[in-house]
N, C-alpha and C positions, 0 to 999 in steps of 0.2 A: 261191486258184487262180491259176495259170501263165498270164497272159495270152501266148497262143499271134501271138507277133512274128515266131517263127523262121523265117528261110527258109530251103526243102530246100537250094537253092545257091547261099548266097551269093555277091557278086561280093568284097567286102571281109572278111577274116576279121583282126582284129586279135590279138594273143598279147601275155596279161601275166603276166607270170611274180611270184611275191608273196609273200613273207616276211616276216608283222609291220607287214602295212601296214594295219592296221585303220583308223588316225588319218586314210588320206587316201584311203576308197573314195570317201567320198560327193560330197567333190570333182571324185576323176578321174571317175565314173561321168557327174557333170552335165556337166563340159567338152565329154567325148571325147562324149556322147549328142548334146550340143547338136553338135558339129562333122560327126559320123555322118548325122544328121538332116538337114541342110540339105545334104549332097552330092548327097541324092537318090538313091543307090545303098543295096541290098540289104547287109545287114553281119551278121557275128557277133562277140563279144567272147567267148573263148579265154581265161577266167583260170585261173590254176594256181596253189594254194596249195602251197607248198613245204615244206610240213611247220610251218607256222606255229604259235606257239605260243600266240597271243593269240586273237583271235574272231576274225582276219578268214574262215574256215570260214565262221562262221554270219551274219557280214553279207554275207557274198557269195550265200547261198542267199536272204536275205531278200532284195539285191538284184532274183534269179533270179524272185523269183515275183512283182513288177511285171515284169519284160520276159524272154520266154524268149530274145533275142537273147544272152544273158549266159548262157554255160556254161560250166561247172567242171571242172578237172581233179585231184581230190585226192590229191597224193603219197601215200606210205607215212610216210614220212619227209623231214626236209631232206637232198637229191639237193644243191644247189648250184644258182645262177642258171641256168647253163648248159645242165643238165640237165633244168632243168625246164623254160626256153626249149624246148630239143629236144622235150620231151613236148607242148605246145603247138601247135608245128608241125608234128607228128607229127599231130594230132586236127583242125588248120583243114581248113577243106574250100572256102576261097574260091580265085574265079581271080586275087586278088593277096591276099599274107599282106603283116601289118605288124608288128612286133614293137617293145612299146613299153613303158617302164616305168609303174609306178603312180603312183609320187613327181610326177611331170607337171614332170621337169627339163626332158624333152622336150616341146615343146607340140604337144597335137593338133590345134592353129590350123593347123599347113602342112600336114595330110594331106589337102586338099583340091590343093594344088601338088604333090605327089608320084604323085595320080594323073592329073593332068592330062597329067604328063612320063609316067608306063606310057601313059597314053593315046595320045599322037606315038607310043610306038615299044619306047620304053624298057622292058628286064626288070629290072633293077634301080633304085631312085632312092636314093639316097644321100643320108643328112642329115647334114652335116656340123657340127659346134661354129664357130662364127667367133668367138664372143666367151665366155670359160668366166671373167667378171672373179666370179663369184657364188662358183665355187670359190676354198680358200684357196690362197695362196701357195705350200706344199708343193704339193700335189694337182698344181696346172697346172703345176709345175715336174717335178716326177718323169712327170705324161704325157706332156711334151713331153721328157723325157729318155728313157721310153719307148718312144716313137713312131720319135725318132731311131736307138734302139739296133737297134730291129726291122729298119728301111731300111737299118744296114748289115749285117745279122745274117742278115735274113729271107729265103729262097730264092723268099717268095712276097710280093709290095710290099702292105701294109697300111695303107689309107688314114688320114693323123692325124687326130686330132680326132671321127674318126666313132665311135658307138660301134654297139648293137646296131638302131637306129633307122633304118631301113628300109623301102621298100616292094621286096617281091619276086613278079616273077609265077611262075605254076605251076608252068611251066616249071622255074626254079629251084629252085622248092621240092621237086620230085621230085625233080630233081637232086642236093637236099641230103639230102634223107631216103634216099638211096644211102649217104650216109658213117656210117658206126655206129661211130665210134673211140671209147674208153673216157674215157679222158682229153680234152675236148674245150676247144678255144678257137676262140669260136663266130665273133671279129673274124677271127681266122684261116682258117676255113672258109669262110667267106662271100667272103673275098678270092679264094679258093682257086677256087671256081666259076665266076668270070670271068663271062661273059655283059654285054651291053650296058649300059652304066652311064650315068647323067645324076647330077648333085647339086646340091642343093640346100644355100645354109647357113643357119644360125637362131642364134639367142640362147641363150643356157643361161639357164635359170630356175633360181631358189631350188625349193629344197625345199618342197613345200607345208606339212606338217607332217609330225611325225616325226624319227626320225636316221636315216642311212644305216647299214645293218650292212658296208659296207665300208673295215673298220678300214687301215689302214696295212700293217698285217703283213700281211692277206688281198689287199690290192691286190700287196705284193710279190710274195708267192705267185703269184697271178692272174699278175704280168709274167714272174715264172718259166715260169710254164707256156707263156705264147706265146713263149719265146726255143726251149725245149724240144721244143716240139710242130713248129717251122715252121724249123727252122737247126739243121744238122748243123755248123755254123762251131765251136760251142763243145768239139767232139772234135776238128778238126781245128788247133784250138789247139795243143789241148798236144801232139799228132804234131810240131807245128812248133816248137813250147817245147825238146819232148826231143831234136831231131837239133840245134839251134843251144844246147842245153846240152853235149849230147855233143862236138859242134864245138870249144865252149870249154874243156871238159875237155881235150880232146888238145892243144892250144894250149900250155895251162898245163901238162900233162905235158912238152912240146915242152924248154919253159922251162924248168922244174924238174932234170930229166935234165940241159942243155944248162950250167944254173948250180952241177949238181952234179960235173960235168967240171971243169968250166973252175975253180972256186971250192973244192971237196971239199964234206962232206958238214955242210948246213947242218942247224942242230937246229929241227923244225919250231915255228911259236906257239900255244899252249894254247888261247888265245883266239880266232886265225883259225879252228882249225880246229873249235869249235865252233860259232864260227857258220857255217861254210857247211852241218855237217851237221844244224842246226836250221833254214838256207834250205832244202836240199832235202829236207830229211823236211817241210814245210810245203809244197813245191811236188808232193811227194806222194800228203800227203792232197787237197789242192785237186782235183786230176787225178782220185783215187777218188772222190771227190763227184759231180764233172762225170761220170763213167761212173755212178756210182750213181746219179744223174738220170733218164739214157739209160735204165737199167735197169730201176727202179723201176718205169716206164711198160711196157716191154714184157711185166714180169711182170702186172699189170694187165691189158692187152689181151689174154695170151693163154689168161686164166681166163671170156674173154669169160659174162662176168655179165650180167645185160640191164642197160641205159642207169637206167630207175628202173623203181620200182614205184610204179601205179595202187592206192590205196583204192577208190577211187570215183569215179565221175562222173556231172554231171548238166547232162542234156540232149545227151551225146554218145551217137552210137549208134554200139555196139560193133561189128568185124567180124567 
């Protein structure tokens, strides 16, 4: 039986979003319970199985039936972190949401300072990375090459270091539950909302157990998406590629003419002219990618599909 914890309106709704994270419930469950517990504020724990393919389902419902503060969102399928984030936040019903991973990279030790700062004032508190030495050498190198490319890329400034680790009030969060885009990059949106900000920074911890399912390839992707979704700069590239190529073309026509006057008629090289027209059939395709990009997305958006789909849920009540 359900021991009945839950309260109708939470002040704290936490969102975990979770994939395979079987190995490190019973962990986060004691940490984040014990950190919950001693703030002395009303909470609910918003987990969301993402189409997981190991138990963590059924140790999450075992979870549920020692504390009904702990409710469930079960995909249909794996949606992606993002999207299952979004369904989370979509179902919290606290006057601040915190959205925080399983893994416990982020520790639930400072969510006691995150609401102290909503408390002064603050609608958003920000966790920042100050020290990521736990991640490998790649990893903090290509974030921090990341991070950089956004700032000059980005139309909207995206904090480095921070990821989706937050505390946000209502306010905000109806605010977000406004945006329904298909394609979603959640660092991006969240910037994008603006509202009062405060931050806080922390230590990056190890993994408690388990591997991350964010390979290399998925994180590139992943940075794809935020270049894509938040900077129209990467079309306006090549507009500026094609008129300072066109430029140099007449140059060189200029020349050409000007050495066929003056010198008569030279016989062109087999080899020059192969390679320029392997340069620009390669600057090209480049340029059809970057609009296939573009494209690709709005043909998505405008089949408007819903964000995911619910199997079930337990202990949310529908509307």
């Amino acid at each position: 039986m359900i021991k009945n914890t839950s309260p109708e309106n939470p002040v704290i709704s936490l969102v975990v979003p979770m994939f395979n994270e079987s190995e490190v419930l019973s962990a986060f469950f004691a940490r984040v319970e014990g950190v919950m517990n001693g703030l002395g504020e009303s909470y609910e724990i918003i987990c969301v199985n993402d189409g997981s393919s190991d138990d963590t389902l059924e140790r999450l419902v075992a979870e549920r039936e020692s504390d009904s503060r702990i409710k469930i969102v079960d995909l249909s399928r794996n949606f992606g972190k993002e999207l299952a984030l979004t369904a989370g936040i979509d179902c919290a019903l606290g006057d601040a949401v915190i959205p925080i991973d399983a893994d416990l990279q982020d520790p639930p030790e400072i969510i006691p300072d995150m609401v102290a700062k909503w408390r002064d004032g603050y609608e958003v508190v920000l966790a920042v990375r100050e020290d990521r030495s736990v991640d490998s050498f790649l990893k903090r190198n290509s974030a921090n090459w990341f991070y950089s490319v956004m700032a000059r890329l980005g139309e909207i400034p995206i904090p480095s270091n921070a990821g989706d680790f937050r505390l946000m009030d209502r306010k905000v969060v109806e605010s977000l539950k406004l945006v329904r885009e298909r394609t979603r990059f959640m660092k991006g949106l969240f910037a994008w909302l603006g509202y009062k900000t405060a931050v806080i920074h922390f230590t990056r911890e190890k993994r408690v157990a388990g591997e991350s399912a964010w390979k290399y390839w998925k994180l590139w992707n992943f940075a794809l998406e935020g270049v894509v979704s938040f900077s129209s700069i990467p079309l306006r590239i090549w507009s500026y590629l094609g008129v300072f190529t066109s430029f140099a073309a007449l140059v060189y026509m200029l020349v050409i003419v000007t050495r066929t006057l003056i010198l008569g008629v030279d016989v062109p090289g087999y080899a020059s002219l192969l390679v320029v027209i392997l340069f620009f059939s390669g600057i090209n395709l480049i340029c059809l990618g970057v609009i296939g990009e573009y494209l690709g997305r709005i043909f998505i958006e405008v089949k408007q599909r819903p964000l995911y789909l619910v199997r079930e849920t337990y202990g949310i009540k529908s509307e």
